[in-house]
C-alpha positions in Angstrom: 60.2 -111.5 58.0 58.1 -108.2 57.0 57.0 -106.1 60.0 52.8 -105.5 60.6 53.8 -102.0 58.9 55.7 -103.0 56.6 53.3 -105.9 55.4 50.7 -103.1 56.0 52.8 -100.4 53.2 52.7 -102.9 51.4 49.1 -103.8 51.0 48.6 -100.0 50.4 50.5 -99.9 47.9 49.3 -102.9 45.9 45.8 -101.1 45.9 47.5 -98.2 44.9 49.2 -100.0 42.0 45.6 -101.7 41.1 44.0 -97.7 41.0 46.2 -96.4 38.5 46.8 -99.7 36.3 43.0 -100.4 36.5 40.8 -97.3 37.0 37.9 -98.1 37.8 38.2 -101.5 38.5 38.1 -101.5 42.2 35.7 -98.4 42.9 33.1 -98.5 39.9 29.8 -100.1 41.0 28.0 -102.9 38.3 24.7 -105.0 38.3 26.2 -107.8 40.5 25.7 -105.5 43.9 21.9 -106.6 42.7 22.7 -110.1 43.1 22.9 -111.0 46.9 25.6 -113.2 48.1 23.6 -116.1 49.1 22.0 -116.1 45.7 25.6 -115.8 43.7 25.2 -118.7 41.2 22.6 -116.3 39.3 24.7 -114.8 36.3 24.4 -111.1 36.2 23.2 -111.8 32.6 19.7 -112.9 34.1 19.2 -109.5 35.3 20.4 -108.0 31.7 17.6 -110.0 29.7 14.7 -109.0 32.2 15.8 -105.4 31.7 15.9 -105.8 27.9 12.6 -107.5 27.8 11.1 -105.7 30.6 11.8 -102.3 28.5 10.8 -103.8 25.5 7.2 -104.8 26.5 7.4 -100.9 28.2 7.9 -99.5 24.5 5.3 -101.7 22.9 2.1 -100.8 24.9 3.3 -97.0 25.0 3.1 -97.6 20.7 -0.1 -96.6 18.9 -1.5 -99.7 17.4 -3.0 -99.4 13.7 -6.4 -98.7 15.5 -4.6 -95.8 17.0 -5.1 -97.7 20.5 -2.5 -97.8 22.9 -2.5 -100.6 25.3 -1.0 -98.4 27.8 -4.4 -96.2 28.0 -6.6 -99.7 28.2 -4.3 -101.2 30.9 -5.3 -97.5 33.2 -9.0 -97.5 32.6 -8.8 -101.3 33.7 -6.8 -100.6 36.8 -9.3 -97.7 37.5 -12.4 -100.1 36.6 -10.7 -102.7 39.4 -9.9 -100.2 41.7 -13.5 -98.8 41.7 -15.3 -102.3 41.7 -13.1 -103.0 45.2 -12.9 -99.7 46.6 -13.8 -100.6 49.9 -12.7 -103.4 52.4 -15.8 -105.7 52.4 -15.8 -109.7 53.1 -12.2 -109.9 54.6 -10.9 -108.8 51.4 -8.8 -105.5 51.2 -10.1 -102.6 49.4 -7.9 -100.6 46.7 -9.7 -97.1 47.3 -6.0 -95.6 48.4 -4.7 -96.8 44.6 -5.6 -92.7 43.0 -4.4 -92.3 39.4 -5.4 -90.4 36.6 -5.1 -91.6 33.3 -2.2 -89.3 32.4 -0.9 -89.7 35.1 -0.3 -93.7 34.5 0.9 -93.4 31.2 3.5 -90.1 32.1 5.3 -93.1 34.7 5.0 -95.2 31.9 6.7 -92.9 29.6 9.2 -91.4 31.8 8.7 -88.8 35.3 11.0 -87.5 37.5 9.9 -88.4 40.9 12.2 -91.7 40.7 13.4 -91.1 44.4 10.3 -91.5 45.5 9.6 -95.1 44.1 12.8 -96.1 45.4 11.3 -95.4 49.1 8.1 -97.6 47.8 10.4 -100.2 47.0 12.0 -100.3 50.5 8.6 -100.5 52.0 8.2 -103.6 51.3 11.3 -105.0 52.5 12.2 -108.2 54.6 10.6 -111.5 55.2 7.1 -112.0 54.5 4.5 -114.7 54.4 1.6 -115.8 53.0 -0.5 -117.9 50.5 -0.7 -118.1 46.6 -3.5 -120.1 45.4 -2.7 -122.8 48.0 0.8 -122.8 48.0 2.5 -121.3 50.9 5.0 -118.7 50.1 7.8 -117.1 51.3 8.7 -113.6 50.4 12.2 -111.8 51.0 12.8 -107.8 49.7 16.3 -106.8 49.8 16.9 -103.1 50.7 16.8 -100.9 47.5 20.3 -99.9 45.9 20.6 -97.1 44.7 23.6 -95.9 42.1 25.6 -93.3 42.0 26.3 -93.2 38.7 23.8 -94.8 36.5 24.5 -98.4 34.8 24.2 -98.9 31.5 22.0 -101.7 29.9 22.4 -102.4 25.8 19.5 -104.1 24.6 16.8 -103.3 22.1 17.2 -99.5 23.6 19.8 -98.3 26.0 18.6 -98.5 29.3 20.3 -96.7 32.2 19.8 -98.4 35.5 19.5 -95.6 38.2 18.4 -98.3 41.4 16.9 -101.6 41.8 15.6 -103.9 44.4 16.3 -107.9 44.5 13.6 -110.3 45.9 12.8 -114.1 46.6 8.8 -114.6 45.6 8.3 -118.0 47.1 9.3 -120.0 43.8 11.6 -117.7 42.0 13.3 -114.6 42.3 13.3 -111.1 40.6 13.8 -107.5 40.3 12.3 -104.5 40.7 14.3 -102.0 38.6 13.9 -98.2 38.1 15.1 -96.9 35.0 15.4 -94.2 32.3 16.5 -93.0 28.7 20.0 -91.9 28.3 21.5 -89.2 30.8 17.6 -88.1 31.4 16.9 -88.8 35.2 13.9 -86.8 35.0 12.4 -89.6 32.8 12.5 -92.7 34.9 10.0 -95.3 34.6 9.8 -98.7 36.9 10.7 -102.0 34.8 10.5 -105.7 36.9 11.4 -109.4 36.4 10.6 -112.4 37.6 12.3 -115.8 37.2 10.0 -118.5 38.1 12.3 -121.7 38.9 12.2 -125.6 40.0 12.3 -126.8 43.9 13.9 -123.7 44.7 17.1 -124.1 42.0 18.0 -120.5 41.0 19.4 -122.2 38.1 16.6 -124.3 36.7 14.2 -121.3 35.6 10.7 -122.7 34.2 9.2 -119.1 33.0 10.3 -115.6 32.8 8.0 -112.6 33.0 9.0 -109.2 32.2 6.7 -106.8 33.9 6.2 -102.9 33.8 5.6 -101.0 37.1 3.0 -97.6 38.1 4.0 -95.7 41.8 0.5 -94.6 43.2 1.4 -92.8 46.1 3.3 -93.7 48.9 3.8 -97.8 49.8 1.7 -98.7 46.7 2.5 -100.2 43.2 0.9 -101.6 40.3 2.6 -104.3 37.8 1.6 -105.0 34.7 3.1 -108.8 33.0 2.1 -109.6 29.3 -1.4 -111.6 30.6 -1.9 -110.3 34.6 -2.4 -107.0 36.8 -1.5 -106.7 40.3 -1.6 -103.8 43.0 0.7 -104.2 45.8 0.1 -102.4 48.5 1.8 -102.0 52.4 -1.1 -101.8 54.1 -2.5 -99.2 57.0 -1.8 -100.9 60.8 -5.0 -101.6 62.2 -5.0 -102.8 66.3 -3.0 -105.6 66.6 -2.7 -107.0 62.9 1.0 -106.3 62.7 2.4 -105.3 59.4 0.8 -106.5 56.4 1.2 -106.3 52.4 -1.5 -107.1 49.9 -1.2 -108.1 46.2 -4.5 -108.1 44.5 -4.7 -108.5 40.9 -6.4 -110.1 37.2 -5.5 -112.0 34.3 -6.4 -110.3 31.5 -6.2 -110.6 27.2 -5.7 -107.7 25.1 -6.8 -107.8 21.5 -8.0 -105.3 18.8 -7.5 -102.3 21.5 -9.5 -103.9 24.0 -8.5 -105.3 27.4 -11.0 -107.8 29.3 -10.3 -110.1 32.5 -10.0 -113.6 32.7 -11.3 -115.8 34.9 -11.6 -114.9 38.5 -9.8 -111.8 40.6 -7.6 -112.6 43.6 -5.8 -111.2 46.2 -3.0 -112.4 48.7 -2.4 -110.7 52.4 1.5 -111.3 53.7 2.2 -111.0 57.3 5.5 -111.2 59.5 5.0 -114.4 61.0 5.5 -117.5 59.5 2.5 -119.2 61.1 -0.2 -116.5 60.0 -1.1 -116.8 56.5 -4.3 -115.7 55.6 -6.2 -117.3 53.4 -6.1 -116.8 49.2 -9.2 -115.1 48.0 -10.9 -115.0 44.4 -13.6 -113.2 43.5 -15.3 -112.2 40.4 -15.1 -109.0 39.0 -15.9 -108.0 35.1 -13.3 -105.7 32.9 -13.8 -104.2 29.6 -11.8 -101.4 28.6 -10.6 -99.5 25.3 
């Protein structure tokens, strides 16, 4: 019978063994540290194909159309024409004065800035439980803490993508990422990609719809996400007496076509709280976009 040290040695030594056969093997980070334990049954190539396509639709609104547009450019002026028709808090419904952007400054994160650090903190902002109401379905939100790696992962897809930190969540009926990323070795051009995997009575594996999204930083505790056919601004929002914490996504459906962006249908917004038995309300509300 082996003695606790010697059983001990020995234990060293296999990981010793496993260092040297299989460098890297043990210490090297990969995508599956995104993947939390209790949600293990989602293949790490889920988050692989939401990168891809999430970079895609990145590169496509940045292009020039033949008009010269750039859908990029119409998706800002919207999100500043939404901003300044709900500036202020009015009705119950959360203003989005706090959301200031330029223009170039919206497409520069789109394209690549180096203040990624930063948006990781905004990520974390938002994490832990969370509850509300979307449309009249109540949700459940959970934000895992934000990893962050210490050497950048590499994604091959349509364009090499080189994962530098990303965020898992639970969004009621699905689950996602938020992802920041950049080009190659250049950390000083990170832009924010996200995914969302809508899925069937709460099945990770039955998925129903997949959006790819895109991602702005405006500041601190604030983000805007663009999908193919919506808008929202997330926000943490300011404590006010005895509200407890609180998180806000408003947003718009929207079509793009011939270099021009217009709404859809009604706005909304959606207020999350800490407790499981405050959820305020859904709102809609009309508001009219039109941009070049």
């Amino acid at each position: 019978m082996l003695s606790r040290s010697s059983m001990r040695d020995k234990r060293y030594m296999v990981v010793l063994v496993a260092l040297i056969v299989f460098p890297g093997t043990i210490l090297s980070e990969s995508l599956r540290v995104l993947i939390p334990v209790e949600y293990s049954a989602i293949s790490e190539s889920r988050l692989q194909e939401g990168i891809e396509m999430a970079d895609k639709f990145r590169r496509e609104i940045l292009r020039r159309g033949s008009s010269g547009h750039r859908q990029a450019d119409s998706m800002a002026r919207a999100c500043q024409q939404f901003r300044d028709a709900l500036r202020a808090d009015r009705a119950g419904r959360v203003g989005l004065g706090r959301f200031r952007f330029s223009e170039k400054e919206f497409r520069r994160a789109l394209e690549g800035a180096p203040r990624w650090k930063q948006w990781s903190r905004n990520f974390d902002s938002f994490q832990g439980h969370w509850y509300g109401k979307w449309d009249q379905m109540e949700v459940d939100h959970h934000w895992y803490p934000t990893h962050a790696f210490e050497s950048p992962l590499t994604v091959a897809g349509f364009h090499e993508v080189r994962v530098l930190a990303g965020q898992f969540a639970w969004v009621g009926d699905g689950y996602g990422w938020n992802i920041i990323g950049s080009e190659g070795t250049k950390r000083d051009r990170a832009f924010i990609l996200g995914t969302v995997y809508h899925v069937r009575n709460g099945d990770p594996l039955d998925v129903t719809l997949h959006r790819p999204h895109v991602g702005v930083s405006v500041g601190k505790q604030r983000l805007i996400w663009m999908t193919r056919a919506e808008i929202f601004f997330q926000e943490r929002l300011p404590t006010k007496g005895d509200e407890g914490d609180r998180y806000a996504i408003t947003g718009f459906r929207y079509r793009y076509s011939n270099g021009r962006l217009v709404n859809q249908g009604n706005a909304f917004q959606a207020v999350y709280t800490r407790q499981n038995d405050d959820r305020p309300e859904w709102k809609q509300f009309w508001v009219g976009i039109s941009a070049n």
